[in-house]
N, C-alpha and C positions, 0 to 999 in steps of 0.2 A: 172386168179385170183389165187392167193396164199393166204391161213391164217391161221394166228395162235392163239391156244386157249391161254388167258392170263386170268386173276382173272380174269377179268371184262367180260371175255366172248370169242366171236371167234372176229377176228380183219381181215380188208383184210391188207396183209405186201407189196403186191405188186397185181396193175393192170393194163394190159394192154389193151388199146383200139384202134382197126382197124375199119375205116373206109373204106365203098366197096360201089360203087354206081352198081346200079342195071341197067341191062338190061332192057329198054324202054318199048320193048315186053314184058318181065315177070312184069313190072307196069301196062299197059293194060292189062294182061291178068287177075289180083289183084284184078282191078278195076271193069272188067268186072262180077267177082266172087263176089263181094261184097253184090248184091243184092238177091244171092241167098243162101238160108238156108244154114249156116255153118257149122253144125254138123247132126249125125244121127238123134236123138232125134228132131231135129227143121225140120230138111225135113220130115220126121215121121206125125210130128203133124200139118205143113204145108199141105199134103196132107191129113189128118183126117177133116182139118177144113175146103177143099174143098169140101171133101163126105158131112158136116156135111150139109154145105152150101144148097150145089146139093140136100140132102134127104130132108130135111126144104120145096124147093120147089117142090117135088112130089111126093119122093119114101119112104115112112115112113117105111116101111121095114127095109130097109139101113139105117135107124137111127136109130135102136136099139141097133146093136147090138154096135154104137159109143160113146151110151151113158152107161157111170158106172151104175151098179146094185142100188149105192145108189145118184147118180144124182138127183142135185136141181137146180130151176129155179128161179131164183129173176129177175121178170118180170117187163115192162117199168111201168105196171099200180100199183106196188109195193105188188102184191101177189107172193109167195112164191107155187111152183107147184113140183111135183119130175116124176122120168121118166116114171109112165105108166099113171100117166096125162096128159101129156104135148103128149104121143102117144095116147090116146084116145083120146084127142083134137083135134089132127090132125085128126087122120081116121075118126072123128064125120063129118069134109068136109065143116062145119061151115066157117071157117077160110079159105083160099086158096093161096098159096103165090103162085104169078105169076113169079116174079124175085126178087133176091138180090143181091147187089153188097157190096165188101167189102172196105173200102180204109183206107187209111193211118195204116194199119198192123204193130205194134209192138209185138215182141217174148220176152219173157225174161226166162232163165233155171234154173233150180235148180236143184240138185241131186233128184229125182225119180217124177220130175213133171214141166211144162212147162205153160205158163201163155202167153196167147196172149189176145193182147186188140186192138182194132181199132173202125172205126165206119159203120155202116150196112145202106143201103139204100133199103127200103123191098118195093118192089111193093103188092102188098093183096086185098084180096076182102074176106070182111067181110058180111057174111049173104045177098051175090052179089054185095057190092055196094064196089064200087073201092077207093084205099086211097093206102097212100105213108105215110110210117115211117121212119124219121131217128134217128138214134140210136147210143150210145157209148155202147162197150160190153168190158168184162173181162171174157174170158175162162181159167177155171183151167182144165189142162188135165194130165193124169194119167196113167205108162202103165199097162193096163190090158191084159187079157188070149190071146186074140185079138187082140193085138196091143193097138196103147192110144187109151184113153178111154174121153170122157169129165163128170167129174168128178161137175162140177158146172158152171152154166151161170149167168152174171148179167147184166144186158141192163138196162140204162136210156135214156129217149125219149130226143132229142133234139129238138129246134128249129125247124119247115119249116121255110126252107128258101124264 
């Protein structure tokens, strides 16, 4: 590309375009790479919302320190809880999550914070008695001292299917 500044602005005066077909392998290889986090910050917090996942169902320890100092919780039943709530609720034992699985994961980046949304299928056992929630969520994550941090959770209950 060539340009020149005129009144009206920069102009291109000339451009050239090559086309180059790609190597098959380096297409598969593309393609292969596609579904994995593309940048630091998304493998980063890809891995934080596995811990976050993993602590959720046993180790409340290891969610603390995942969760920001001022973290809030906008909950499926529409109360609002922040982080030493939401770990006193846990460690109380009331609540017990057996399993969760996450599906359909969307990332989306912003300069100093990362936003994942998808939807949660929580196995639990509420004051012993067993139940299945599914769930659409939007995490705002943050880096803090420790790596990201999740900075605010918001879950709405879906359907049973």
């Amino acid at each position: 590309v060539e340009a020149v500044r005129t009144a009206q602005g920069w102009r291109i005066q000339k451009l050239r375009l090559e086309e180059r077909l790609l190597d098959p392998a380096l297409i598969e290889q593309m393609h292969e790479k596609a579904g994995q986090p593309a940048s630091a910050p998304g493998a980063a917090v890809e891995q934080a919302e596995r811990r976050f996942v993993a602590a959720l169902a046993g180790d409340v320890d290891a969610l603390e320190p995942l969760l920001a100092r001022d973290f809030v919780y906008s909950t499926t039943a529409g109360t609002r809880i922040g982080k030493q709530a939401l770990l006193e609720h846990l460690r109380a034992g009331t609540t017990r999550i057996d399993e969760i699985r996450r599906e359909s994961v969307q990332r989306t980046e912003r300069a100093g914070l990362v936003l994942t949304t998808g939807e949660l299928v929580t196995d639990l056992r509420q004051d012993g008695r067993p139940s299945r929630i599914r769930s659409r969520y939007l995490h705002v994550w943050v880096p803090g001292g420790s790596g990201w941090q999740l900075l605010a959770r918001q879950a709405a209950a879906l359907p049973a299917s």
